[in-house]
N, C-alpha and C positions, 0 to 999 in steps of 0.2 A: 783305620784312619783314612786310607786312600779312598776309599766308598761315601764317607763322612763329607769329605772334602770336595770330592766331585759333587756333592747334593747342589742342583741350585738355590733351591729351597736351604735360606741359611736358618732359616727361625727353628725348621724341622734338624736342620743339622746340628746348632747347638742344643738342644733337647738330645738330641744321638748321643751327642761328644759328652754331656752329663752321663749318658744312661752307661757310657762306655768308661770313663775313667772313676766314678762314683765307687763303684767294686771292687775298685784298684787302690784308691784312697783306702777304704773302708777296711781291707788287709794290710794299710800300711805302706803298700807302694813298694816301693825299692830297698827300704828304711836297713832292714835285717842285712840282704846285700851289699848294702854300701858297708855297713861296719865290720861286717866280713873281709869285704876286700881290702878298707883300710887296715886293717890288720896286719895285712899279708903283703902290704905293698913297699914294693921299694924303691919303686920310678918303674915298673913295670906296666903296672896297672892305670899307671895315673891316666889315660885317655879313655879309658874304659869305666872310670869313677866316673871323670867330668861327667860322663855323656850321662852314666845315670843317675847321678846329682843333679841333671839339668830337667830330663825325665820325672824325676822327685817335683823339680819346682812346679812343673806342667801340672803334676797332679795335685798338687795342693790347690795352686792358683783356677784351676779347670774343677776341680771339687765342688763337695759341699759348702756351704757357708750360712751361718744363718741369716747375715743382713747381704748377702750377695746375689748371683741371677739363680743358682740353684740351691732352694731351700730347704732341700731334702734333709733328713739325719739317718743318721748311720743304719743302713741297711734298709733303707726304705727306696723303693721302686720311684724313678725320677719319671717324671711323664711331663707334657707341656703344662700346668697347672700348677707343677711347682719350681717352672723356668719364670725367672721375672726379666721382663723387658720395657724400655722407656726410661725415663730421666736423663734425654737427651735430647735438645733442641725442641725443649720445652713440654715436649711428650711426657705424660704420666706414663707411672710404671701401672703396668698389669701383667698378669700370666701372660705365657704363649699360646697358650689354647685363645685366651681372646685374640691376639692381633691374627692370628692364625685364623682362628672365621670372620675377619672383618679385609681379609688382606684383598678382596675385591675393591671394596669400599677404598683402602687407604691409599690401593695404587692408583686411584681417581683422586685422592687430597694434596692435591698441588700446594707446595711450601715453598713462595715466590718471597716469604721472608728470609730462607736460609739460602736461596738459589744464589749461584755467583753469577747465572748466565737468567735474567729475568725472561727469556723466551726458550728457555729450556728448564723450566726449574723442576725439581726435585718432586719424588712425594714421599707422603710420610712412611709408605712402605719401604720406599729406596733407605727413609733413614733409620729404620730397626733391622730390615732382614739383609740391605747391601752395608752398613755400614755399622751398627753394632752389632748386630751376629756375624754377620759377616768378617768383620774384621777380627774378632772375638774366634772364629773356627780356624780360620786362616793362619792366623797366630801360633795357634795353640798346633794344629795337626802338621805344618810348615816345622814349627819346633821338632814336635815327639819324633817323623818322620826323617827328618834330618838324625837327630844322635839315635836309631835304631838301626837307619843306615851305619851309623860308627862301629854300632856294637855289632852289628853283621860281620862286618868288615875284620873286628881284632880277634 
């Protein structure tokens, strides 16, 4: 996650954070542990469920999906091809392998439509790879990171 997250490359980083939680999904995740623990718990455990209950949700949310960014199914190898990006600020979705060889191109397509500062605006690369993948990686590895710290911890 720490590696993931340091990427500045976020297009290449959510493809990562697919290829990394996909197998984890794919087993189930945390599912069997948590029902174990709840089992056993009596206010003991309870900080140690949250955190992998919370864990659980990353990886569902960060998973597969078949109408979401990664379109993979179950046990199949996630590559940019089948990360979908776009359908934001008017941007069509396409794989990441596209925006991924045009990202020359996109960080020259100045978007003086979405810009709040018209002499500073935007491009259309800032708004997939700093602002939906990006926000998208951040999110997610900020989370897992955080409650692995917890579970280090109890």
């Amino acid at each position: 996650m720490l590696s993931i997250e340091a990427m500045d490359n976020k297009v290449e980083a959510i493809v990562r954070l697919f290829q990394v939680i996909s197998p984890v999904q794919d087993s189930g995740g945390f599912s069997q542990t948590l029902s174990v623990l709840q089992a056993k718990n009596y206010g003991q455990l309870t900080e140690t469920i949250g955190a992998l209950e919370i864990l659980q949700k990353h990886i569902n949310n960060a998973g597969r999906s078949p109408y979401g960014m990664n379109q993979t199914k179950k046990g199949q190898e996630v590559t940019a091809a089948d990360v979908f990006l776009g359908d934001v600020f008017g941007i069509w979705t396409k794989p990441a392998s596209y925006w991924l060889s045009k990202q020359d191109e996109l960080k020259k397509e100045f978007r003086v439509d979405i810009s709040k500062d018209p002499k500073n605006p935007v491009t259309t690369w800032y708004c997939l790879n700093d602002y939906q993948a990006g926000i998208f990686v951040k999110s997610h590895t900020d989370g897992i990171l955080e409650k692995i710290t917890i579970l280090l911890a109890a």
